[in-house]
DONU-250397 format. One line per field, with one value per residue: residue number from 1; residue in three letters; x, y, z of N, C-alpha, C in turn. Coordinates in nm, 4 decimals, padded with zeros to 6 digits. Each point is the difference from the previous one (the first is absolute). Example, Ala and Ser with C-alpha at 12.3 -4.5 7.8 and 13.67 -1.06 7.14 Angstrom:
i = (1	2)
aa = (ALA	SER)
nxx = (01.3190	-00.0350)
nyy = (-00.5690	00.1050)
nzz = (00.7800	-00.0720)
caxx = (-00.0890	00.0820)
cayy = (00.1190	00.1190)
cazz = (00.0000	00.0060)
cxx = (00.0900	-00.0770)
cyy = (00.1200	00.1090)
czz = (00.0000	00.0730)
// end
This chain:
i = (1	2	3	4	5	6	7	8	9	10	11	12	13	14	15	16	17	18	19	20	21	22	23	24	25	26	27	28	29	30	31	32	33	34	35	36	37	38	39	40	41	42	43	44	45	46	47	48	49	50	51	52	53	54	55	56	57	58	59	60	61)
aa = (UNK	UNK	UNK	UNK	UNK	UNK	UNK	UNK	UNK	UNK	UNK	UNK	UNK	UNK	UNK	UNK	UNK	UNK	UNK	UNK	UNK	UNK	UNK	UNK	UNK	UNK	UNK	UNK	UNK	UNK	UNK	UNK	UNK	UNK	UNK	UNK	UNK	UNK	UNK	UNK	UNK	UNK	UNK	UNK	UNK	UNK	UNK	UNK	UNK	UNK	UNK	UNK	UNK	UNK	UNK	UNK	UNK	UNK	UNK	UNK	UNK)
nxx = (00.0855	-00.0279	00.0364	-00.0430	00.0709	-00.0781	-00.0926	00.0657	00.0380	-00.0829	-00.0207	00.1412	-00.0786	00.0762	00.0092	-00.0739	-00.0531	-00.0336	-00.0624	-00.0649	-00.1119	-00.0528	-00.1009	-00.0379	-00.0097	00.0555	00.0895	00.0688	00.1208	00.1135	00.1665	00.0560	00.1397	00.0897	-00.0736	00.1187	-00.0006	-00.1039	00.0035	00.0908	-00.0160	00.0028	00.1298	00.0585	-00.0805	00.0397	00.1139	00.0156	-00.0007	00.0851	00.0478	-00.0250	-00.0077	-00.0456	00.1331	00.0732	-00.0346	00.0249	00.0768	-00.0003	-00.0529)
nyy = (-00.1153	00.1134	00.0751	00.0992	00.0654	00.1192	-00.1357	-00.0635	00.0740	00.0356	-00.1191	00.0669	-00.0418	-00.0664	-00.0390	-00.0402	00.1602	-00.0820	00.0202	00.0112	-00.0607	00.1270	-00.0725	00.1133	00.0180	00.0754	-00.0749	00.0667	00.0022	-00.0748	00.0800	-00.1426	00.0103	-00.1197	-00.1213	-00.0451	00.0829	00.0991	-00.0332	-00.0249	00.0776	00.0480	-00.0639	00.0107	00.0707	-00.0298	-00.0153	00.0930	00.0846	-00.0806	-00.0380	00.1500	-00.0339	-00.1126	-00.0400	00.0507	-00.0955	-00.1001	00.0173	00.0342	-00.0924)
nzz = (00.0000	-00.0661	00.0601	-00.0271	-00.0269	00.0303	-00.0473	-00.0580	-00.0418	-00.0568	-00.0829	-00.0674	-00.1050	-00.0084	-00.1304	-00.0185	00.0756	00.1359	-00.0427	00.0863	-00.0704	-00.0144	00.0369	-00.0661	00.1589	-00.0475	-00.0268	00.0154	-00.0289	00.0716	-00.0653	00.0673	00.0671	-00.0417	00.0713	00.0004	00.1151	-00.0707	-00.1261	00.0766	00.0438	-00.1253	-00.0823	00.0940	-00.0085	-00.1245	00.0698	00.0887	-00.0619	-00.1147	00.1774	-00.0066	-00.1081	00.0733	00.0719	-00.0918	-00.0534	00.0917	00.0010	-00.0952	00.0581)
caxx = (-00.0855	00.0750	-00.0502	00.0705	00.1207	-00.1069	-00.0505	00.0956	00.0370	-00.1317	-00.0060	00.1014	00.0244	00.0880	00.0066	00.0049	-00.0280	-00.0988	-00.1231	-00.1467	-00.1390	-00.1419	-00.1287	-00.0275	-00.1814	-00.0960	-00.0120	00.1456	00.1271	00.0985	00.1064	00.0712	00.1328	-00.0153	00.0502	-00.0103	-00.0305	-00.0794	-00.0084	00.0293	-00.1241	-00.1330	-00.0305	-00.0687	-00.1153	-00.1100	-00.0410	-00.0884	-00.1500	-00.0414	00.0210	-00.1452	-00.0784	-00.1370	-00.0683	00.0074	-00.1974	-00.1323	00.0708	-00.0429	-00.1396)
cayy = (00.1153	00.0872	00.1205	00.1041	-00.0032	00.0733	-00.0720	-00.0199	00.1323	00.0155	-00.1024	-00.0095	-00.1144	00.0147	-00.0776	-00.2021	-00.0694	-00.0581	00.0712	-00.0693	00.0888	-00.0726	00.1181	00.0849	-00.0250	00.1394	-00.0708	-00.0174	-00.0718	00.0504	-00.0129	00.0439	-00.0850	-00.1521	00.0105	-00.1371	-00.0150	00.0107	-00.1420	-00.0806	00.0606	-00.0601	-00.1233	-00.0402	00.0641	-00.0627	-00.1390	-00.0173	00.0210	-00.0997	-00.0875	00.0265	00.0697	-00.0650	00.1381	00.1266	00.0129	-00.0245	00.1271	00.0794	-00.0073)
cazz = (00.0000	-00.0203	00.1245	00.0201	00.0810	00.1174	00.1207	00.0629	00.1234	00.1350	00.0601	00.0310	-00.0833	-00.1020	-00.0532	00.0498	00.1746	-00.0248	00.0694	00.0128	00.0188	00.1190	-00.0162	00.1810	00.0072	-00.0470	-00.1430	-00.0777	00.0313	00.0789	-00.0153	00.1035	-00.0235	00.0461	00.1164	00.0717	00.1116	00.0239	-00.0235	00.1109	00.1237	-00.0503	00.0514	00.0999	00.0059	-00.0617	00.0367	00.1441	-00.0846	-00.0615	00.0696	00.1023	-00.1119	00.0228	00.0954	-00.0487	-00.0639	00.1153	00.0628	-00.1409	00.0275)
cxx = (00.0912	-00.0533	00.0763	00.1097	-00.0246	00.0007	00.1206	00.0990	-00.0834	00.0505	00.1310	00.0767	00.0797	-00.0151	-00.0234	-00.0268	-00.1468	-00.1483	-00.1243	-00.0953	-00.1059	-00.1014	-00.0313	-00.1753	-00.0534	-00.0545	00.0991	00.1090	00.0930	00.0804	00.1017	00.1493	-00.0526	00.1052	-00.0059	-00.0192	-00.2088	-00.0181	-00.0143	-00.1565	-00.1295	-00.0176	-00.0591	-00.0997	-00.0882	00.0050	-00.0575	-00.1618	-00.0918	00.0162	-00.1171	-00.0960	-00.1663	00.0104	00.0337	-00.1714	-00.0426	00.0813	-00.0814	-00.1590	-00.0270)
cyy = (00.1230	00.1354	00.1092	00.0792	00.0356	-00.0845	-00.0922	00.0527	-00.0233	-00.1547	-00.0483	-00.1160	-00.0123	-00.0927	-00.1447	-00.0291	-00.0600	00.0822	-00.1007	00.0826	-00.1025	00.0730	00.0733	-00.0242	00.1054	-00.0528	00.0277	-00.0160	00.0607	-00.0735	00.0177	-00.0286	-00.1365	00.0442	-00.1524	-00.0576	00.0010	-00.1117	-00.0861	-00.0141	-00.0195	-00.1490	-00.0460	00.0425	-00.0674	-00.1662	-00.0033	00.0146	-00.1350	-00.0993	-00.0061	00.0723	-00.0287	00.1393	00.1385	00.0250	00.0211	00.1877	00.1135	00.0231	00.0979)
czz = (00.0000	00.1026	-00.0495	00.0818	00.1065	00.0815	00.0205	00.1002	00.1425	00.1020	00.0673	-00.0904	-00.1255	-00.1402	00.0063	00.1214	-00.0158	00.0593	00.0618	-00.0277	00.1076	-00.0340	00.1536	00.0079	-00.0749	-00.1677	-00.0698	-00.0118	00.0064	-00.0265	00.0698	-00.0655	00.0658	00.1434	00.0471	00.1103	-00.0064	-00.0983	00.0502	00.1199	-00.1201	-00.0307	00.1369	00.0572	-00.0818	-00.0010	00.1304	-00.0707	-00.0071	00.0598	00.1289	-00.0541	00.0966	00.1547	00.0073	-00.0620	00.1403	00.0929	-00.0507	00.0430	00.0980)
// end
């Protein structure tokens, strides 16, 4: 994907770095730098998710 130099700047990003997107609750998306440590913390988050997925529902209630 190609960014303008601007936002690169902005992001602090250089050539070939890696970026994540996400969607924000508002509905639109967000360009962050990659970060291996928060990688890291969403993996596991979404495996606690999908491991108590039945009482995160009954919680939720």
């Amino acid at each position: 994907m190609r960014l303008p130099s601007e936002v690169l700047s902005r992001l602090q990003l250089a050539d070939g770095d890696r970026v994540i997107l996400t969607e924000s609750p508002e509905g639109g998306y967000r360009l962050t730098p990659y970060d291996p440590d928060f990688e890291q913390q969403m993996a596991a988050a979404e495996d606690g998710m999908r491991r108590y997925r039945n009482t995160l529902k009954a919680l939720a209630e």
